[in-house]
BAFI-495247 format. One record per residue (C-alpha): residue in three letters; x, y, z. Coordinates in steps of 0.02 Angstrom, whole numbers, padded with zeros to 5 digits. Example, Ala and Ser with C-alpha at 12.3 -4.5 7.8 and 13.67 -1.06 7.14 Angstrom:
BEGIN
('ALA', (00615, -00225, 00390))
('SER', (00684, -00053, 00357))
This chain:
BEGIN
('UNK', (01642, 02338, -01639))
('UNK', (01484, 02430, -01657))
('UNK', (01476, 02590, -01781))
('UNK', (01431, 02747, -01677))
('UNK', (01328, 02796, -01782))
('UNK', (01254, 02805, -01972))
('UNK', (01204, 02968, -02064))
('UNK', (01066, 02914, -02187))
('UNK', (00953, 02999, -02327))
('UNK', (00778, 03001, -02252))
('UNK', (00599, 03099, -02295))
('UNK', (00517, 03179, -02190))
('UNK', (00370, 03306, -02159))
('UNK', (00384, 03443, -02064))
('UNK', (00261, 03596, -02046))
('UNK', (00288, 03745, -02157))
('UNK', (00250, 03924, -02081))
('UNK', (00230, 04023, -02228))
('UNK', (00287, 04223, -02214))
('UNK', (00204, 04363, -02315))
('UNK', (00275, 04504, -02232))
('UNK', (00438, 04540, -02124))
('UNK', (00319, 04626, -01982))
('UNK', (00365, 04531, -01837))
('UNK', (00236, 04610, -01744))
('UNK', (00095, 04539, -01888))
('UNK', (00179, 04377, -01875))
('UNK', (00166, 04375, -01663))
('UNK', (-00002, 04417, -01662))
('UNK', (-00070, 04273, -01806))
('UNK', (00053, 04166, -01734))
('UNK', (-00021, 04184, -01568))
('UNK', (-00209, 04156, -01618))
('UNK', (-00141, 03992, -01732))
('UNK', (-00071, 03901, -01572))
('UNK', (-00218, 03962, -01484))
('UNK', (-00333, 03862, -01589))
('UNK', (-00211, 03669, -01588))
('UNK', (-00089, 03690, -01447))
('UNK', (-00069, 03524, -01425))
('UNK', (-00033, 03491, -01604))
('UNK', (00096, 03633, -01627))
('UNK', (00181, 03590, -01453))
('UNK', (00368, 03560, -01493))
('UNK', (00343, 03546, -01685))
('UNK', (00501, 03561, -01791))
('UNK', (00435, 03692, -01916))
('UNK', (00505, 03759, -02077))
('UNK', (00504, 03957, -02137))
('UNK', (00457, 03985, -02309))
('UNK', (00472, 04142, -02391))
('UNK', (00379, 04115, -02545))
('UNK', (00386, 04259, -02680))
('UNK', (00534, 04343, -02575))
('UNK', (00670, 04254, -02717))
('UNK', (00701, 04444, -02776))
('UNK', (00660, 04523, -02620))
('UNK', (00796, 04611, -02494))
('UNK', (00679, 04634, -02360))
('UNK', (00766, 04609, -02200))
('UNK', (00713, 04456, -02095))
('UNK', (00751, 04483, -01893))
('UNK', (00784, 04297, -01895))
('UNK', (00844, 04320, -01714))
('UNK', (00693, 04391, -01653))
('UNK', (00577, 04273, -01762))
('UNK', (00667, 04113, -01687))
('UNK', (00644, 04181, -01510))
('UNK', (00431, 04192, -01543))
('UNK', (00434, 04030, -01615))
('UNK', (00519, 03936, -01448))
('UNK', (00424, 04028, -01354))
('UNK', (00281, 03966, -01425))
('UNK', (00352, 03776, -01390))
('UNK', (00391, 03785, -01584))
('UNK', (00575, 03708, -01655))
('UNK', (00615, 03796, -01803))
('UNK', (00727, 03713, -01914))
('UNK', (00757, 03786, -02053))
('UNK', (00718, 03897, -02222))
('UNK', (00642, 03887, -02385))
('UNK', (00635, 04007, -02509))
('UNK', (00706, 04187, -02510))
('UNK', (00827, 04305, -02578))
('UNK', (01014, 04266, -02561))
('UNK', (01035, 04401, -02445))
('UNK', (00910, 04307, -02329))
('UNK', (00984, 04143, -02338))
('UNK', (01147, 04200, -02285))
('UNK', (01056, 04297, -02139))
('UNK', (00972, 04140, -02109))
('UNK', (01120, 04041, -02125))
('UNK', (01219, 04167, -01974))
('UNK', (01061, 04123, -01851))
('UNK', (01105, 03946, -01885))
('UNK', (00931, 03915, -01967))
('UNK', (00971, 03745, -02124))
('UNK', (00931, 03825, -02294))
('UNK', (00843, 03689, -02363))
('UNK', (00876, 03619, -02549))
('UNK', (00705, 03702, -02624))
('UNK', (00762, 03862, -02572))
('UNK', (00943, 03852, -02650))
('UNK', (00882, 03818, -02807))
('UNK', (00891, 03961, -02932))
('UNK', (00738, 03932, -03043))
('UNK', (00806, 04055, -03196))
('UNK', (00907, 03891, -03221))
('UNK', (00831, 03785, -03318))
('UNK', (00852, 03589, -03236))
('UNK', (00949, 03454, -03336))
('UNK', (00834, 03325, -03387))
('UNK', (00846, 03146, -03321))
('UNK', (00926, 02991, -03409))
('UNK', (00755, 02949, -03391))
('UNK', (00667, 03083, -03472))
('UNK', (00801, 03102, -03600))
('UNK', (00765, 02934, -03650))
('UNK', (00568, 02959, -03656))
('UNK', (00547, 03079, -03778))
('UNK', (00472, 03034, -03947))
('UNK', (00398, 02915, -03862))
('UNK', (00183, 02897, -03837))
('UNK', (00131, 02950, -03670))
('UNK', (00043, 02789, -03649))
('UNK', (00202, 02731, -03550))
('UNK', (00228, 02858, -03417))
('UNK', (00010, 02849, -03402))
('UNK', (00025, 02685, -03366))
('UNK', (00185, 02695, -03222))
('UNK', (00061, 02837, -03147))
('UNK', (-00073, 02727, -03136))
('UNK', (00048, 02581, -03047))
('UNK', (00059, 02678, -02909))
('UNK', (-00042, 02607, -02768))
('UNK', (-00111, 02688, -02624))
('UNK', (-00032, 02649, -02470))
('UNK', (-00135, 02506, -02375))
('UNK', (-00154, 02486, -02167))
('UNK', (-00269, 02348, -02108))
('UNK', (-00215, 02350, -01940))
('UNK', (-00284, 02505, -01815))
('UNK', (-00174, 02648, -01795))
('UNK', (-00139, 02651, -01596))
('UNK', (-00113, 02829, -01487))
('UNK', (00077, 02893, -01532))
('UNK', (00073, 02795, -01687))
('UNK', (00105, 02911, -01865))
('UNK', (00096, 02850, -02020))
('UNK', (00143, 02948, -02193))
('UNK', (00080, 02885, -02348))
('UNK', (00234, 02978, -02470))
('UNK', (00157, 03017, -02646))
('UNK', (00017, 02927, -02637))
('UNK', (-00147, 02882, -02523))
('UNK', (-00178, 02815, -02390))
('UNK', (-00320, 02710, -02350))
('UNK', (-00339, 02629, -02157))
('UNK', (-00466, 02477, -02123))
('UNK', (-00468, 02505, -01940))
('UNK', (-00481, 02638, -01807))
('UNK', (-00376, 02784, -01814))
('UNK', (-00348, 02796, -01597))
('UNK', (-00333, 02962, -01512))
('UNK', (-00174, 03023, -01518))
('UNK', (-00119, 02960, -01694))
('UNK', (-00088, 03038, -01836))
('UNK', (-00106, 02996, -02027))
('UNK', (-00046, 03090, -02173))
('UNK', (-00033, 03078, -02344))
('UNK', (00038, 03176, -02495))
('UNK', (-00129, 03130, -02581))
('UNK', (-00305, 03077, -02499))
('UNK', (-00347, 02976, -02340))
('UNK', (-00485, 02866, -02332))
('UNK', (-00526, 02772, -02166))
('UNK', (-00663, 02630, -02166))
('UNK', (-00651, 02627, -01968))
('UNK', (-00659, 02788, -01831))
('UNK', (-00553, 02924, -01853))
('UNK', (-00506, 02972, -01694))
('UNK', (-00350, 03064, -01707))
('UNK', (-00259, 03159, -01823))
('UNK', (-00290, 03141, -02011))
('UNK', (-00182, 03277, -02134))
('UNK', (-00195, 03237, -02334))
('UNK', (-00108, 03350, -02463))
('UNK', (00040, 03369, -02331))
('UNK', (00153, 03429, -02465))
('UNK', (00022, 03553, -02536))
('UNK', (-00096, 03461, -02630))
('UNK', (-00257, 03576, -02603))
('UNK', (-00350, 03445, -02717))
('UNK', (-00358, 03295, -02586))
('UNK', (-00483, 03228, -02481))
('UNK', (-00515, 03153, -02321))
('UNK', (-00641, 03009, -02314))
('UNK', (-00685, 02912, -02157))
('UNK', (-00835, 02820, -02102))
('UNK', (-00859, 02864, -01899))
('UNK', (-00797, 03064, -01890))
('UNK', (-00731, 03092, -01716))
('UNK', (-00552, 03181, -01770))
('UNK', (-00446, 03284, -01651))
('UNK', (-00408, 03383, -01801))
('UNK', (-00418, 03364, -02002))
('UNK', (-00304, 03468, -02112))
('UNK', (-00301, 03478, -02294))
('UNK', (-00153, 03574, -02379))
('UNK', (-00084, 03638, -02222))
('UNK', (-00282, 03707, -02177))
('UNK', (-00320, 03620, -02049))
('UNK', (-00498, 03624, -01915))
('UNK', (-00490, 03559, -01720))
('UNK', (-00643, 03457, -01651))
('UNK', (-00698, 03622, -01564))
('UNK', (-00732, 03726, -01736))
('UNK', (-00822, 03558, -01806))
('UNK', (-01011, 03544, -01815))
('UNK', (-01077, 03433, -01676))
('UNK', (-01199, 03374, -01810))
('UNK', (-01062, 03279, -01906))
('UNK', (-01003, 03202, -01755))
('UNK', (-00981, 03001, -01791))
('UNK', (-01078, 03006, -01959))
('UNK', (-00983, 02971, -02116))
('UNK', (-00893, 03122, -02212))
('UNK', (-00789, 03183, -02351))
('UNK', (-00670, 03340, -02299))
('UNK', (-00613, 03446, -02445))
('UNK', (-00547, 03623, -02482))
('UNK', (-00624, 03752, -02560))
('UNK', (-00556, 03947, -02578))
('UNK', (-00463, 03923, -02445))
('UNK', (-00585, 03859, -02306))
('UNK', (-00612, 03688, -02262))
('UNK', (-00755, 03610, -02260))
('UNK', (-00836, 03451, -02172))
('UNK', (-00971, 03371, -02254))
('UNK', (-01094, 03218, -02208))
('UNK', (-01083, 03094, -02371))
């Protein structure tokens, strides 16, 4: 007899909307002009709330009311990161998940690991080297439309066409020796230090960070010519190499 089914441990990236203020009209109207800009790539995204620097902070979130603007913006929030206790348990009652990095109370310090434990006294030239065994994530084959691929703590290079209506990401940089086509996003977990590389620039949209530019706000002039994408004071910028 089959098992019904199987609960397992996976990884997986979602967007972050990150709150500065408990102004839901503020939020609406930014909101608005974000989805505006990428509809298409926001269009039934699962998204997770964070609520950085809001740890000691009682502000009151209208979770209600913010959960109602994001579906109505074709957006499925999922959950919460960060906050106050007090806004976790609100969270909690508008059945929003309150996600492990938000639980954790950083005045305590963290155990180290067996592995850590067992490290110190010990030359760096060790952990150097298992840092420098990690590989970047390799795809020879072209990425086809509805394909995504995430390249977890490391790069990701592709040796083929990236198709309309794919999507690569990466913790760390992305370089493409083919046309990028679709979707490229490096530094998905924050990393404002990555790059994107390709050779034939014809994205739907790059993002770096979470800062991210459609086709329509990119200069025509880069338009299949080979570029480097970085980050820089919070603006991105596209740049013939």
């Amino acid at each position: 007899m089959d098992i019904p089914l199987e609960i397992k441990a996976s990884s997986v990236t979602l967007p972050v909307l990150k709150l500065t203020t408990t102004d839901m009209a503020l939020i609406a109207a930014q909101l608005e002009d974000k989805l505006l800009q990428a509809p298409d790539f926001f269009r039934h995204a699962p998204v997770v709330i964070e609520l950085p620097g809001m740890t000691d902070d009682d502000s009151e979130v209208d979770f209600p009311a913010l959960i109602r603007m994001l579906r109505s913006g074709e957006l499925v929030p999922v959950g919460i990161r960060g906050g106050s206790p007090a806004q976790q348990l609100a969270a909690r009652s508008a059945n929003l998940a309150v996600l492990a990095d938000g639980l954790r109370n950083d005045s305590t310090p963290e155990r180290p690991s067996p592995a850590a434990e067992s490290g110190r006294g010990k030359s760096p030239a060790g952990s150097k080297k298992q840092a420098e065994a990690k590989l970047a994530t390799l795809i020879e084959q072209p990425v086809r439309s509805g394909q995504r691929i995430y390249a977890q703590d490391s790069d990701l290079i592709v040796l083929a066409q990236v198709s309309s209506g794919a999507e690569i990401m990466a913790d760390g940089n992305i370089h493409v020796y083919g046309s990028l086509k679709g979707r490229a996003m490096a530094g998905v977990r924050g990393n404002t230090e990555s790059r994107i590389f390709c050779t034939d620039m014809k994205a739907e949209l790059v993002a770096i960070g979470g800062h991210y530019k459609i086709r329509e706000n990119m200069d025509d002039l880069i338009h299949g010519k080979s570029v480097q994408i970085y980050l820089r004071n919070n603006s991105l910028f596209v740049k013939e190499i």
